[in-house]
Kinemage of the C-alpha trace (Angstrom):
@kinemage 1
@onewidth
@group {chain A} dominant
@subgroup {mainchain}
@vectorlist {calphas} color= white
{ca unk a 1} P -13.957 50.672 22.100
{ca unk a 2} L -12.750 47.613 20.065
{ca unk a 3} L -13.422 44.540 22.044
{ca unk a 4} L -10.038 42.291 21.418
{ca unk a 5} L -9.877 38.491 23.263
{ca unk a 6} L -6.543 36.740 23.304
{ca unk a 7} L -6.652 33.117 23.477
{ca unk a 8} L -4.273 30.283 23.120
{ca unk a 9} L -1.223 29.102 25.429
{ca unk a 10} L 1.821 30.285 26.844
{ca unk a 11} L 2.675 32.375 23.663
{ca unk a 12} L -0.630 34.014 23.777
{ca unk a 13} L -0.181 34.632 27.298
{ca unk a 14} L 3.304 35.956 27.411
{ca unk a 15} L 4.939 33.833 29.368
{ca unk a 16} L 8.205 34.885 30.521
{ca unk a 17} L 8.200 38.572 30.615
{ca unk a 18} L 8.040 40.523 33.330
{ca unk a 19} L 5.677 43.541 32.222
{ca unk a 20} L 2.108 43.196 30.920
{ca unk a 21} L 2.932 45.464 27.903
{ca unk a 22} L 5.246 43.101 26.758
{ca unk a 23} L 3.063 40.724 26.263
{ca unk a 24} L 1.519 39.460 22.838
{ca unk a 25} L -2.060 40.914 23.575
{ca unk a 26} L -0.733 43.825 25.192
{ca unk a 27} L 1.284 44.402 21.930
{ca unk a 28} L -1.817 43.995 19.783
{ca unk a 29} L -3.786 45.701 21.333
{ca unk a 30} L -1.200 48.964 21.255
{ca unk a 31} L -1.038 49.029 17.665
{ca unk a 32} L -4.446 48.105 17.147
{ca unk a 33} L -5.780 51.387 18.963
{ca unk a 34} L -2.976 53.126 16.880
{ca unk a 35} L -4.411 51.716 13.481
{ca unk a 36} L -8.606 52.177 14.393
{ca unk a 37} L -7.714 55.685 16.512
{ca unk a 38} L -9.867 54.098 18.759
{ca unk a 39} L -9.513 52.889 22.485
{ca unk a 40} L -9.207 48.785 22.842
{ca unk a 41} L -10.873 46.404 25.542
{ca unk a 42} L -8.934 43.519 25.893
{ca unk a 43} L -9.680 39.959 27.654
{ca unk a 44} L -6.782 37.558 27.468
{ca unk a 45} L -7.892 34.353 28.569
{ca unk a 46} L -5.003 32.290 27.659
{ca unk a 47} L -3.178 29.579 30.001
{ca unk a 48} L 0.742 28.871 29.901
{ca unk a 49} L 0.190 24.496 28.426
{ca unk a 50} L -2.621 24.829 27.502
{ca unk a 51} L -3.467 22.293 24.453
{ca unk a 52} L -6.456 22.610 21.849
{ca unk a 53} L -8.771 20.761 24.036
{ca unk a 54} L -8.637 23.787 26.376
{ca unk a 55} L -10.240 25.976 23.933
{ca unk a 56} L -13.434 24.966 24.496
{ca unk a 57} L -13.192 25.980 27.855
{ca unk a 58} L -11.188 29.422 26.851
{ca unk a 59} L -14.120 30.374 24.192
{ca unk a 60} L -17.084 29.985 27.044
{ca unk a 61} L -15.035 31.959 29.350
{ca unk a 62} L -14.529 34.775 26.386
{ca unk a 63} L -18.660 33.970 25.653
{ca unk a 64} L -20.487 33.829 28.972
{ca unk a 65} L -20.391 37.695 29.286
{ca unk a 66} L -23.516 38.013 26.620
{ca unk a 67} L -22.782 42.018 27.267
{ca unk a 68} L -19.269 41.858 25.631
{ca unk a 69} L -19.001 39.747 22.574
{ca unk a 70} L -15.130 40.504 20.695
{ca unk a 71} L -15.086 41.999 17.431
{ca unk a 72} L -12.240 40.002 16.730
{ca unk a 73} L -10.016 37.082 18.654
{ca unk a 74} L -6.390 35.591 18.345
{ca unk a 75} L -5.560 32.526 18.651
{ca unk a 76} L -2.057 31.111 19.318
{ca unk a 77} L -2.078 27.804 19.887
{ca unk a 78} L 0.036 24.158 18.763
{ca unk a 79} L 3.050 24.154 20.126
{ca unk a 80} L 2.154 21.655 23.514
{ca unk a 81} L -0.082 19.503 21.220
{ca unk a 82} L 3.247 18.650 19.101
{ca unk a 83} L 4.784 17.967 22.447
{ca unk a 84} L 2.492 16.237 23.910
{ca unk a 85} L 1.680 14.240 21.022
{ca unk a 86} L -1.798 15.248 20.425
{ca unk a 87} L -2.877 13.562 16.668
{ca unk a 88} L -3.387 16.426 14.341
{ca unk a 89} L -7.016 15.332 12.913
{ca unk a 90} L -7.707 15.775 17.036
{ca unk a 91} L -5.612 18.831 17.367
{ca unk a 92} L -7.629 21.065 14.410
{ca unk a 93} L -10.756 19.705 15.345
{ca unk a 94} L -10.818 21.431 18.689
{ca unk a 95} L -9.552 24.335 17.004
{ca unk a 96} L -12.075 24.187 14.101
{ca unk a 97} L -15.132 24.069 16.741
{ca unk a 98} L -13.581 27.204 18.375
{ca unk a 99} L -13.123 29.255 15.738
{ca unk a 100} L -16.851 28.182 14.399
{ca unk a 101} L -17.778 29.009 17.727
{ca unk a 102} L -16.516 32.450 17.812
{ca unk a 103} L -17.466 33.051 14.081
{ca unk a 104} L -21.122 31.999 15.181
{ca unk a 105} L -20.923 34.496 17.812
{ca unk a 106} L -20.209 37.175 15.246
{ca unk a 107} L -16.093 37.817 16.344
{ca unk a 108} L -13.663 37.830 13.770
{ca unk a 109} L -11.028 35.200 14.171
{ca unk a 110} L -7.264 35.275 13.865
{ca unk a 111} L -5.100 31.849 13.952
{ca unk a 112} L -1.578 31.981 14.197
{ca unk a 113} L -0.285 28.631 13.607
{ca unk a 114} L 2.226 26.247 15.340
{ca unk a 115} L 5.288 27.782 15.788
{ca unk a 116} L 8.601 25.994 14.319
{ca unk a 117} L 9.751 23.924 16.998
{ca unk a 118} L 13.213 23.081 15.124
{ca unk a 119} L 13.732 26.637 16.022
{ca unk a 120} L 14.185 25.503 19.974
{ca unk a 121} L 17.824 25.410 21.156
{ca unk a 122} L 17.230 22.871 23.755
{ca unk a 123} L 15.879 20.319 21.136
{ca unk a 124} L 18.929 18.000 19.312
{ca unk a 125} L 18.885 16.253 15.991
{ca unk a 126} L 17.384 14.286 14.894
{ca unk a 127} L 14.164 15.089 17.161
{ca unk a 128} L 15.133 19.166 16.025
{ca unk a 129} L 13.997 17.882 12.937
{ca unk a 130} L 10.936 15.801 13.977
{ca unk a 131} L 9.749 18.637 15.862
{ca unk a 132} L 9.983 21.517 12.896
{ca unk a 133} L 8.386 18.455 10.456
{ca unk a 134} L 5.633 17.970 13.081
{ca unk a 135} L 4.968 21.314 13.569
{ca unk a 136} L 5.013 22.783 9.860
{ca unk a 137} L 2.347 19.690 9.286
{ca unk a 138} L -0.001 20.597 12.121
{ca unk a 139} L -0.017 24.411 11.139
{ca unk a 140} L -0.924 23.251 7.033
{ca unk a 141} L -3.630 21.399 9.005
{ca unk a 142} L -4.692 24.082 11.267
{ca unk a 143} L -4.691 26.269 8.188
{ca unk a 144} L -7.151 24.783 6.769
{ca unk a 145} L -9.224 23.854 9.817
{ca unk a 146} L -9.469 27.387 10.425
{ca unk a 147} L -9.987 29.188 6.750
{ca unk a 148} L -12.814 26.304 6.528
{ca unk a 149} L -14.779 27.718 9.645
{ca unk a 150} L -14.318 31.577 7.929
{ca unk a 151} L -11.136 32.790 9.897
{ca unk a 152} L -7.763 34.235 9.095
{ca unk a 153} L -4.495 32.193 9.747
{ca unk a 154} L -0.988 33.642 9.888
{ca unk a 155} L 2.047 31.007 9.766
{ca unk a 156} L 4.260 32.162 12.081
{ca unk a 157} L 6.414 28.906 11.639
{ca unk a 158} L 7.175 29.990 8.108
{ca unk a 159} L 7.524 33.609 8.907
{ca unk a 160} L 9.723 33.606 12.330
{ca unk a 161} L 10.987 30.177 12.411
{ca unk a 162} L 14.652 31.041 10.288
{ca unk a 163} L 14.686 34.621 12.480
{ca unk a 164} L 14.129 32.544 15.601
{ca unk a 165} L 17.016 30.584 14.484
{ca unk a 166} L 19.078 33.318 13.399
{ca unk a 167} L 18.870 34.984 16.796
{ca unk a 168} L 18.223 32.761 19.363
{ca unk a 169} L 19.449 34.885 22.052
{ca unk a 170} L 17.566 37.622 21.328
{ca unk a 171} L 14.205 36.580 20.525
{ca unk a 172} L 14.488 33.178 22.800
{ca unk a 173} L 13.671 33.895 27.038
{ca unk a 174} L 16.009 32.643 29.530
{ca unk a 175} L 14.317 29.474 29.443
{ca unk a 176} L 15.227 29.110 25.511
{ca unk a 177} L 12.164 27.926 25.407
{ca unk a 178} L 9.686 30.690 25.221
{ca unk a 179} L 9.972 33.995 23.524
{ca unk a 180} L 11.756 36.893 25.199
{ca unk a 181} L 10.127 40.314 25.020
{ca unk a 182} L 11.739 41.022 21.781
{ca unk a 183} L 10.797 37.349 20.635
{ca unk a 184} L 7.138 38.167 21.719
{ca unk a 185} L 7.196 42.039 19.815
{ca unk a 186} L 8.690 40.096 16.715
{ca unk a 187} L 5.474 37.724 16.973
{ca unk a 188} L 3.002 40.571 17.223
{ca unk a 189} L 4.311 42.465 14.421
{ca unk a 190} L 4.076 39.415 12.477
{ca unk a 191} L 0.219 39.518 13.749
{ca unk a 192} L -0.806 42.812 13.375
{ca unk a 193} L -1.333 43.466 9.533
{ca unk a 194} L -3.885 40.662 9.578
{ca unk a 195} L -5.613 41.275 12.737
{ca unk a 196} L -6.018 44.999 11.191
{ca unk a 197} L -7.333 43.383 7.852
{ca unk a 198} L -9.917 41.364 9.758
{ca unk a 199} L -11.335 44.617 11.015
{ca unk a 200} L -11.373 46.506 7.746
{ca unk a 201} L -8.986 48.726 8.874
{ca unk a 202} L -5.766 47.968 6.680
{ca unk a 203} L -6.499 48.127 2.821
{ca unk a 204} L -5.124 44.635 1.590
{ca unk a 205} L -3.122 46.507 -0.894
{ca unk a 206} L -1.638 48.461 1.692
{ca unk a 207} L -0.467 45.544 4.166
{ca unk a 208} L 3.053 45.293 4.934
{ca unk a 209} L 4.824 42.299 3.280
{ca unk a 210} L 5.853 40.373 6.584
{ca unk a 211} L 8.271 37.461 5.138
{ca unk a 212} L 10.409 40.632 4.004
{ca unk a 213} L 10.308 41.609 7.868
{ca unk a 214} L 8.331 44.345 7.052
{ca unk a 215} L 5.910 45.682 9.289
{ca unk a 216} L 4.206 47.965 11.932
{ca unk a 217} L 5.593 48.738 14.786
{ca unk a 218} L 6.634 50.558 17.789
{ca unk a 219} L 8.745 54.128 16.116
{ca unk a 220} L 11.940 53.311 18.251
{ca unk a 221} L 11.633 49.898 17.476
{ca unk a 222} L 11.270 50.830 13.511
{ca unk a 223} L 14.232 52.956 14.041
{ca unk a 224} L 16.663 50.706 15.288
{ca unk a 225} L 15.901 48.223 12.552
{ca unk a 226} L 16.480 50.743 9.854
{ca unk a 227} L 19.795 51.776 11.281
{ca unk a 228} L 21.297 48.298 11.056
{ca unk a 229} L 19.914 48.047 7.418
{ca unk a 230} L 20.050 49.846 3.860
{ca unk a 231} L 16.752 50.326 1.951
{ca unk a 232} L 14.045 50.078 4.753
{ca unk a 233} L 11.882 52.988 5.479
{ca unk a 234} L 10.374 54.207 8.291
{ca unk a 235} L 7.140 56.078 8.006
{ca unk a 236} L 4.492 57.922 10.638
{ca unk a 237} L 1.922 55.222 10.260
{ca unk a 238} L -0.999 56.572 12.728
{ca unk a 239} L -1.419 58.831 15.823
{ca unk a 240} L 0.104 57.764 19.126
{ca unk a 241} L -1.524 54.959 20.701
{ca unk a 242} L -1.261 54.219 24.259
{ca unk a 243} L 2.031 52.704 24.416
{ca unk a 244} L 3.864 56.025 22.228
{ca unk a 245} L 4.000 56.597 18.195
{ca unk a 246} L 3.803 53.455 15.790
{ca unk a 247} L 5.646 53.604 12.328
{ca unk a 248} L 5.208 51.569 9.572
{ca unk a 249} L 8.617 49.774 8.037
{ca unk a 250} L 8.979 48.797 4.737
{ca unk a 251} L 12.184 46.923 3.051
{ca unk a 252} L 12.425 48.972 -0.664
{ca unk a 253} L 13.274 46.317 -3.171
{ca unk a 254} L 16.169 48.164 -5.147
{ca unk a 255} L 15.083 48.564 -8.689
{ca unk a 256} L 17.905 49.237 -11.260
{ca unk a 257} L 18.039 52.106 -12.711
{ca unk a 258} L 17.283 51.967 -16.441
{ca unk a 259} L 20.062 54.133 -18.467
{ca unk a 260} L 18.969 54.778 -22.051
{ca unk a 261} L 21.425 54.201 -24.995
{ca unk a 262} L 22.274 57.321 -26.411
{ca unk a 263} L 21.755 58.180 -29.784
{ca unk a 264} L 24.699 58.256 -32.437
{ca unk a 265} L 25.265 61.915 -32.887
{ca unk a 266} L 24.107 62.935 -36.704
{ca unk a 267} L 27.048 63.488 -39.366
């Protein structure tokens, strides 16, 4: 099987939903059987507050098992260092040793970065837009903390923060805090292409473009997004995986449609 650790904080653990599949690993792990058409062993060892200076702690956990070393890892982490005021150069540091840690171990590494905090109902100007600044600064650092140490980052600020904020009460819990399940499946989809792509699995030509929402995802899922808009396609991406039939979506840019001048008819 494909030996897949989760680590991170409440985002990487799912907090707030009330089924393990509905969960960001869980989620990952689904497709990622789907994509290799292989069966997935997943370890989540990530803790609801957990700040960067609990990695250390999460990667030794994921490590001490010298049987069971992950072919690749993802990392969600940022959000209760911008909350708790953790200084940046601090921040990335602990998450530079981690991934360098992991890499050294011979796992692939996946980031996703800070999420947007602006995004959060419950936060008012003008701290709504201390918190997004704060939080798009730490992910550009965390970006390159983590490319440095030979991962893969994806910015889920950038790509969910204006959907967050479109929908807030469908992708934001009951808390509005945390993600709700459909929050947490839009998060995983935004995950997936590169956690593939660490793996070799998903041709980089081939990858979904994910800040035109496209992506791959549960079939019913796919579905219902196509049905609400014009242009996207929904295609049989791999075999059923554990959770039911994936399908990847894809948004066709409309191309006009060149119409040739006709010729003057001869005398």
């Amino acid at each position: 099987p494909v030996r897949f650790a989760m680590l991170g904080d409440s985002t990487a653990a799912g907090q707030g939903v009330h089924r393990a599949r509905q969960t960001p690993a869980a989620l990952l792990a689904s497709g990622l059987a789907a994509v290799a058409e292989r069966p997935v062993d997943l370890r989540n060892v990530a803790l609801p507050g957990a700040q960067s200076d609990d990695l250390d702690r999460q990667v030794s956990l994921i490590l001490s098992d010298a049987s069971w070393v992950p072919d690749v890892c993802v990392i969600m982490i940022g959000a209760n260092d911008v909350t708790h005021r953790m200084p940046p150069t601090r921040s990335v540091r602990h998450l530079s040793s981690a991934v360098r840690r992991l890499r050294t171990a011979g796992s692939e590494v996946v980031v996703g970065t800070c999420p947007d905090l602006g995004t959060v109902e419950n936060v008012y100007q003008p701290l709504r837009w201390l918190a997004r600044r704060v939080s798009r600064q730490l992910a550009a650092a965390q970006t390159i903390g983590v490319v440095e140490q030979g991962g893969r980052t994806v910015s889920l600020g950038d790509l969910l923060g204006p959907e967050f904020a479109a929908h807030p009460r469908e992708l934001f819990g009951p808390d509005r805090y945390h993600p709700s399940a459909e929050g947490y499946a839009t998060a995983a989809m935004a995950v997936l292409p590169t956690l593939c792509a660490a793996l070799g699995l998903w041709p980089e030509e081939d990858r979904p473009d994910v800040s035109r929402r496209e992506g791959f995802l549960p079939v019913a899922r796919a579905a219902a997004q196509a049905a609400s808009e014009g242009g996207t396609e929904v295609t049989a991406a791999m075999p059923t995986g554990p959770r039911g039939p994936w399908a990847l979506l894809k948004r066709r840019r409309r191309r006009r449609i060149h119409t040739p001048t006709p010729s003057p008819l001869p005398h």
